[in-house]
C-alpha positions as CSV (number, residue, x, y, z in Angstrom):
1,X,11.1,7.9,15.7
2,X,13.9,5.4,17.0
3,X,17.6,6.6,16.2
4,X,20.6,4.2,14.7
5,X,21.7,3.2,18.2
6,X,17.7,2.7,19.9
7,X,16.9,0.4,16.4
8,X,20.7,-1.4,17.3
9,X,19.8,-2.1,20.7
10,X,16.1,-3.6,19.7
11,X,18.0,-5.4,17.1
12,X,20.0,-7.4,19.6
13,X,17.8,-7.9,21.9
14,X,15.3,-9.6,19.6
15,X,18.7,-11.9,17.9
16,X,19.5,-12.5,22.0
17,X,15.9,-13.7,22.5
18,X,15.6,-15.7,19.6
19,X,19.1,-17.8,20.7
20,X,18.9,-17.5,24.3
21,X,14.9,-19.4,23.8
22,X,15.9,-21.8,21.3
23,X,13.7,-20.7,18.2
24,X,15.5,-21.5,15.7
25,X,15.3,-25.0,13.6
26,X,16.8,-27.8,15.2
27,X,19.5,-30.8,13.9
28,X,16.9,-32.0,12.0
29,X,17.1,-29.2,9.7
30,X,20.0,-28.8,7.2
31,X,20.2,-25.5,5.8
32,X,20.3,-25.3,2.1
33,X,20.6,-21.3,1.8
34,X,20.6,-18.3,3.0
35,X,19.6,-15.0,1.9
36,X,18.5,-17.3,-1.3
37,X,18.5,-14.5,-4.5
38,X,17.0,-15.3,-7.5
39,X,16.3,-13.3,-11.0
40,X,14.3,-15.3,-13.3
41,X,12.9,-14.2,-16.8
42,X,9.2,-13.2,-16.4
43,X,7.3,-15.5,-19.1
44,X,5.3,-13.2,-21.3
45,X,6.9,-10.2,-20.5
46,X,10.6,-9.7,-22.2
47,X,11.5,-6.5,-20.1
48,X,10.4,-8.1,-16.6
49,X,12.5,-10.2,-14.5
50,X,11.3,-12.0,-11.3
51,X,13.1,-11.2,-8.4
52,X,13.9,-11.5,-4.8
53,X,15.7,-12.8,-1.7
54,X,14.6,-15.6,0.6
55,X,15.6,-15.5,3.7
56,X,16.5,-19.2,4.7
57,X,16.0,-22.7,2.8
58,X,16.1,-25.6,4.7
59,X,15.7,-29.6,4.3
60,X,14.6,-31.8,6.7
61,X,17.1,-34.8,7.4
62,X,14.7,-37.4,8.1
63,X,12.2,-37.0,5.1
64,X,13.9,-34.5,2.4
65,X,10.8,-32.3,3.1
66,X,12.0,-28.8,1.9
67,X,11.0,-25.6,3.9
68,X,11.2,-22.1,2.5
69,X,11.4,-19.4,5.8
70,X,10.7,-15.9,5.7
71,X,11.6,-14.0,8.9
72,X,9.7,-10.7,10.1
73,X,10.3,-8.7,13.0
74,X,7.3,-6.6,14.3
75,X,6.2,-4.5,17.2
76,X,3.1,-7.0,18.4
77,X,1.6,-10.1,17.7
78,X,0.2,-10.3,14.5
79,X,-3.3,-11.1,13.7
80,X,-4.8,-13.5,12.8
81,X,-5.0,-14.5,8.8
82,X,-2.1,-11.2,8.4
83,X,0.0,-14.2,6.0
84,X,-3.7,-15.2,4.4
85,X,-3.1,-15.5,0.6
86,X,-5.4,-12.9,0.0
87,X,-3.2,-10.4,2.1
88,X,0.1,-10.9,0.8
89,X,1.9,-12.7,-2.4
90,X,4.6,-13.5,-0.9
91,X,4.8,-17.1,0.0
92,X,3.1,-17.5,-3.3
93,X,5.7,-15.6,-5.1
94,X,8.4,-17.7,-3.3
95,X,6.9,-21.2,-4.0
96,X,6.4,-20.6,-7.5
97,X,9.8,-19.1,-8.1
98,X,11.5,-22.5,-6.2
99,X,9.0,-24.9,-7.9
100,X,10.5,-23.1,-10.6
101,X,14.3,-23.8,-9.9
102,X,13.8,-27.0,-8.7
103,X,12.4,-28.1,-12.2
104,X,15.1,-26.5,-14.4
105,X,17.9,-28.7,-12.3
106,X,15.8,-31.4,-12.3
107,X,15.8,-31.9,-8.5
108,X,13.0,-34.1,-7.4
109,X,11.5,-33.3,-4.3
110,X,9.4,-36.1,-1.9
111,X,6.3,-33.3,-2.3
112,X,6.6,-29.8,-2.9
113,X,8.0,-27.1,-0.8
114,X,6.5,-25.4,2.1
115,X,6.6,-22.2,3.5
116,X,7.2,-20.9,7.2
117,X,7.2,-17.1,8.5
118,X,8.5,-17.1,11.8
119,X,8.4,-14.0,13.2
120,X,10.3,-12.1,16.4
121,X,9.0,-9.1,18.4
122,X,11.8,-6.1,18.0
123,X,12.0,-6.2,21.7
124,X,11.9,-9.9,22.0
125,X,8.2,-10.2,23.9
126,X,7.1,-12.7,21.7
127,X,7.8,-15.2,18.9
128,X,5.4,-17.2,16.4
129,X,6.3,-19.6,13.7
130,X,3.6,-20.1,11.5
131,X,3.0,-22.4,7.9
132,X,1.8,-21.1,5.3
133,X,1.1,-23.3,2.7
134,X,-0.5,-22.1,-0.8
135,X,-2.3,-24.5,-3.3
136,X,-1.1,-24.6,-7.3
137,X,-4.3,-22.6,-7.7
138,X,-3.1,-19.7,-5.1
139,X,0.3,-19.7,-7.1
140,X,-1.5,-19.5,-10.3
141,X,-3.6,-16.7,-9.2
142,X,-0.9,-14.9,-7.5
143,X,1.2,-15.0,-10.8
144,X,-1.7,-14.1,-13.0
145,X,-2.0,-10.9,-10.9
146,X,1.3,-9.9,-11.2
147,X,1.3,-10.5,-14.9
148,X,-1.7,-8.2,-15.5
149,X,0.0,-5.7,-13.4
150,X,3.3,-6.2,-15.9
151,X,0.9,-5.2,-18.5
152,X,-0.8,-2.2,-16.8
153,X,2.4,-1.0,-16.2
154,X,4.0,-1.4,-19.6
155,X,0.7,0.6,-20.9
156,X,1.0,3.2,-18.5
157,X,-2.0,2.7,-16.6
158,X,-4.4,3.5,-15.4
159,X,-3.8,2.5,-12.1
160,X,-6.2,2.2,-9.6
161,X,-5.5,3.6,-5.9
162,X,-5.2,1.1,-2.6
163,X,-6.3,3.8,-0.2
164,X,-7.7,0.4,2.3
165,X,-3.9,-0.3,2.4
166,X,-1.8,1.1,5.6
167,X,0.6,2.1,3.1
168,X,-1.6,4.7,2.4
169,X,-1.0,7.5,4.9
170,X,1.3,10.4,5.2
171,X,3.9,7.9,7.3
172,X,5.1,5.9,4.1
173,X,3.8,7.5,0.8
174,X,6.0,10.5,0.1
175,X,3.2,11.6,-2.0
176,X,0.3,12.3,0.2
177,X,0.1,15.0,0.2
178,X,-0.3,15.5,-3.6
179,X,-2.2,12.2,-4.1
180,X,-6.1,13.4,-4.9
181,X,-6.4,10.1,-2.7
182,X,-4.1,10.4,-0.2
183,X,-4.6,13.7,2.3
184,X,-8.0,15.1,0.1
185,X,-9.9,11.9,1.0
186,X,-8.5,12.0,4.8
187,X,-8.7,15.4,5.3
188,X,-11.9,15.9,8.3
189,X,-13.2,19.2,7.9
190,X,-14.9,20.8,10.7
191,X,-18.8,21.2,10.7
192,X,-19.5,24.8,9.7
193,X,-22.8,25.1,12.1
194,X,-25.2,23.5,13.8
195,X,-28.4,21.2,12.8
196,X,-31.2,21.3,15.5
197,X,-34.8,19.6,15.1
């Protein structure tokens, strides 16, 4: 476990790298936001709202092309397909709620958006800038999904468990240990004897 000043120190380290190597967008950039937040009525669901912060929006000069970038830090390289669309929402989420925006003000765009992780090892060992571009039907799907889930939750359930997910271990779920699929369906009991032929 890191303390305040250990996860300070790896902080700047990783912000030093990231200047001192020159990753981050060039004058051919403009920056349109940052730390982009957005709360948008949920369509079909009155008591949901769509929510969240982008990290950076940028435009580039020479064609109007705009760029949605989330940053990450992480301890190693990440694998390959980690951003895939069947992994995580996110750039999905994003794109759909900026397609969104950029309709209701009527902004016209030379295509539609794309989307960028660029991601910074905490102790600045690596960097990798990736695109991540989703298709209408990825956003669709992605949206669907969280719709049903909207419903399942305004029902109550039930809910099925994730125990493939990493999130599922005693490390982040403060309920693993009362979860009947949390610590009971990692729990490794001994053999009690011996099988011989």
């Amino acid at each position: 476990m890191m303390d305040r000043k250990g996860a300070l120190a790896m902080i700047g380290q990783a912000i030093r790298t990231y200047h001192k190597e020159g990753h981050y967008w060039d004058e051919n950039y403009e920056v349109l936001a940052v730390e982009w937040s957005f709360d948008r009525p949920f369509a079909g669901h009155d008591d949901w709202s769509l929510s969240g912060t982008l990290d950076l929006i940028l435009r580039e000069s020479s064609t109007g092309k705009v760029l949605l970038v989330d940053h990450k830090n992480v301890k190693k390289k990440p694998q390959k397909g980690k951003y895939a669309a069947h992994k995580t929402p996110q750039a999905s989420f994003y794109l759909h709620a900026v397609n969104e925006w950029m309709d209701e003000i009527g902004q016209r765009l030379p295509e539609r958006p794309t989307f960028w992780y660029d991601v910074l090892a905490f102790d600045g060992s690596g960097f990798w800038r990736s695109q991540e571009q989703r298709t209408i039907h990825q956003i669709e799907a992605t949206m669907t999904e969280a719709s049903m889930l909207a419903s399942l939750i305004d029902r109550g359930g039930p809910y099925m468990p994730n125990v493939q997910s990493f999130l599922c271990s005693k490390a982040y779920c403060d309920f693993w240990s009362l979860c009947p699929f949390g610590e009971t369906l990692h729990d490794n009991p001994q053999p009690t004897g011996v099988v011989s032929r």
